[in-house]
N, C-alpha and C positions, 0 to 999 in steps of 0.2 A: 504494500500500500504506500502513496505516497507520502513523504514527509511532510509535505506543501498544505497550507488547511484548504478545505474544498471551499470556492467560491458559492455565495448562494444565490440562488434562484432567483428570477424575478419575482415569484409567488414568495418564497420563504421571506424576502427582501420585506413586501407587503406586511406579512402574518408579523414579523418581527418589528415592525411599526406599532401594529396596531398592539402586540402585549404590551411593547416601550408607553407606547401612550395610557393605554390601563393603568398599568403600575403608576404613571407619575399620577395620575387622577385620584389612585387610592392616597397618597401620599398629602395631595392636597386636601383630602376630607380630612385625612386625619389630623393636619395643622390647625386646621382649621374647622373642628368640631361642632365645638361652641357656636359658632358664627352660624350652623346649619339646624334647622327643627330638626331633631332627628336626627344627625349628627351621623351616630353607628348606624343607622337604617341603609344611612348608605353608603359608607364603607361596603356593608355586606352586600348589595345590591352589586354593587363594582364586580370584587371578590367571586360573586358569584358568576357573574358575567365572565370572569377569566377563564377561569373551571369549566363551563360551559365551551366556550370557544378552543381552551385546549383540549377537552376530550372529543370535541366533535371533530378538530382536526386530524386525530387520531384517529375514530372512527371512519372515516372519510380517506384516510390514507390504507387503512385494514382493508375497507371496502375494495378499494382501488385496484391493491394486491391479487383479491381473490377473482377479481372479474378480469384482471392479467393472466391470471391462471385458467379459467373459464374460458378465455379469447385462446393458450394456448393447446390446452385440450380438444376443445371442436375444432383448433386447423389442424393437429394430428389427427386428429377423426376425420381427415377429408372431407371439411363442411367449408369450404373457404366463403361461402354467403354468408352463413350462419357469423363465420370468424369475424367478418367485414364490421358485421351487426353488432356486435361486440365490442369491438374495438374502439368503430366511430362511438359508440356510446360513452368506453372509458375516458376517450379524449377533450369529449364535451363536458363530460360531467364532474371527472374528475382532475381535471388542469389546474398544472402546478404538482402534482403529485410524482417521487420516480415512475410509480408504476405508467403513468401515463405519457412521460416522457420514452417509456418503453414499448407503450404501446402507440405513439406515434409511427417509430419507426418501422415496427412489428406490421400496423395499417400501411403502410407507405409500401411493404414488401407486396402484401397481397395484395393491393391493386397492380404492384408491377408483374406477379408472379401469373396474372389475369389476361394483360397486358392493357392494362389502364395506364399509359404513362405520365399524363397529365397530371392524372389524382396523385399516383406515386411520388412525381416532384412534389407536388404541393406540398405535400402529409413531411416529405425529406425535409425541405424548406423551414416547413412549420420549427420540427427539432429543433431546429439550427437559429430560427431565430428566436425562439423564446423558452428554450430552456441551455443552462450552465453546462457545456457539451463535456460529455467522458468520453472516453480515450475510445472506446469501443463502440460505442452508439455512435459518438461525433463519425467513427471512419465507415460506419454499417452509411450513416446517409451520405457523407460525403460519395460513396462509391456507388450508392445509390442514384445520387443524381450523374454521374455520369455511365451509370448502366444503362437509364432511361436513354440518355442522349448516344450512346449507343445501338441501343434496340431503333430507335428511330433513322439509324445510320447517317450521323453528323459526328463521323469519326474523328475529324480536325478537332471537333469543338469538345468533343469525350475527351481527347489526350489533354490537350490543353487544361479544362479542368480539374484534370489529376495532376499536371504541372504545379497550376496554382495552388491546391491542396500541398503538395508536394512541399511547396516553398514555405507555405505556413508553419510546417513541421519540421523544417529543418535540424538534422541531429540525430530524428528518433526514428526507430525502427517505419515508424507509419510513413513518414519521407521515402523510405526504400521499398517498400510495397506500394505507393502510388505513383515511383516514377516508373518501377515497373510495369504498373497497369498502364504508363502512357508510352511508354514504350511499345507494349505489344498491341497499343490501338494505333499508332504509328503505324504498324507493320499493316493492320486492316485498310487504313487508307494509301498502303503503298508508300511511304516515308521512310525508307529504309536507312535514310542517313542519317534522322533522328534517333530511329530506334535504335541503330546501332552508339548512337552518342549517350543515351540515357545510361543503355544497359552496362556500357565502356564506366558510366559515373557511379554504375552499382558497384557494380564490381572492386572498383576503387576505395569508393568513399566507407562502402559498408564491407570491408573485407572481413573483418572480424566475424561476421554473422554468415548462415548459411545462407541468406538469400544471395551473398556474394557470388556463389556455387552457380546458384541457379542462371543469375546472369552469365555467368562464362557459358555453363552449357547453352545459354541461349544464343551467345556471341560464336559458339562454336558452329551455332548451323550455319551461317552466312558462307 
């Protein structure tokens, strides 16, 4: 796990507002008691409110979970309508939640897996712009949208894609698997002096790891 504390969410960003504000409100009942009819009436009233709002978030993220889970049992049961059904539900209803951050990208698959590519960018997109991207989800859609723009055969504009992914990552392992992927979509549009320039960069830059391997053998077939 990383060292680095996790960034938060736009939503968590939100929920951590509104307890911030709770709390300074109970704070101020309680300076000022006296000054209020009732004084403790609402303190507790506050108090209560907080309680409420933290268990429901709770509940609300449980819920979340288990219709994650739901979403992923019926697409292993070979129901991909049923899955769809699911899904868009978790993501409307439950946003802001991880699970729904995982089921964005989860929905974004099966409509591409349908061959919706429209909806699939979208849904990729959505991730990407409003939720705090992890390592695995951020590169499930980043490759996502340039699968889409593949399937659609705008091969220039797939590599490229992974290029700029590429660049954003500089360093880490996901940098060497998306220049790869631009690489061998080079090779689809016939770019052979790219592909071979990327794969010449794998090779090099990521010698340590085995995808290094992989580019040589792929520099071997030329």
């Amino acid at each position: 796990m990383s060292s680095e504390r996790r960034k938060l969410s736009k939503s968590e960003l939100r929920e951590d507002e509104f307890v911030e504000w709770i709390m300074q409100a109970v704070e101020y009942v309680k300076e000022r008691a006296s000054l209020f009819g009732g004084g403790a009436v609402a303190v507790i009233v506050v108090i209560v409110a907080i309680n409420y709002f933290i268990e429901s978030k709770e509940a609300g993220r449980l819920q979340a979970a288990a219709l994650l889970g739901d979403v992923l049992m019926v697409e292993q049961g070979g129901e991909p309508t049923e899955a769809i059904r699911l899904a868009e539900e978790l993501v409307s209803s439950y946003a802001g939640t991880s699970a729904a951050a995982q089921g964005t990208v989860l929905l974004a698959n099966l409509h591409y897996a349908q061959g919706r590519y429209a909806e699939a960018r979208s849904y990729y997109q959505r991730y990407l712009d409003n939720y705090e991207p992890l390592d695995v989800l951020a590169y499930a859609a980043q490759s996502g949208l340039g699968a889409c723009l593949e399937a659609e055969g705008q091969f220039v504009a797939a590599a490229q894609h992974y290029e700029a992914y590429a660049a954003q990552q500089a360093g880490t392992i996901r940098e060497a698997m998306a220049r790869m992927e631009a690489a061998r979509i080079y090779g689809l549009a016939g770019d052979s002096d790219k592909q071979q320039a990327l794969l010449e960069e794998v090779s090099r830059t990521f010698a340590q790891y085995p995808i290094a391997a992989q580019a040589r053998a792929a520099l071997a077939m030329f």
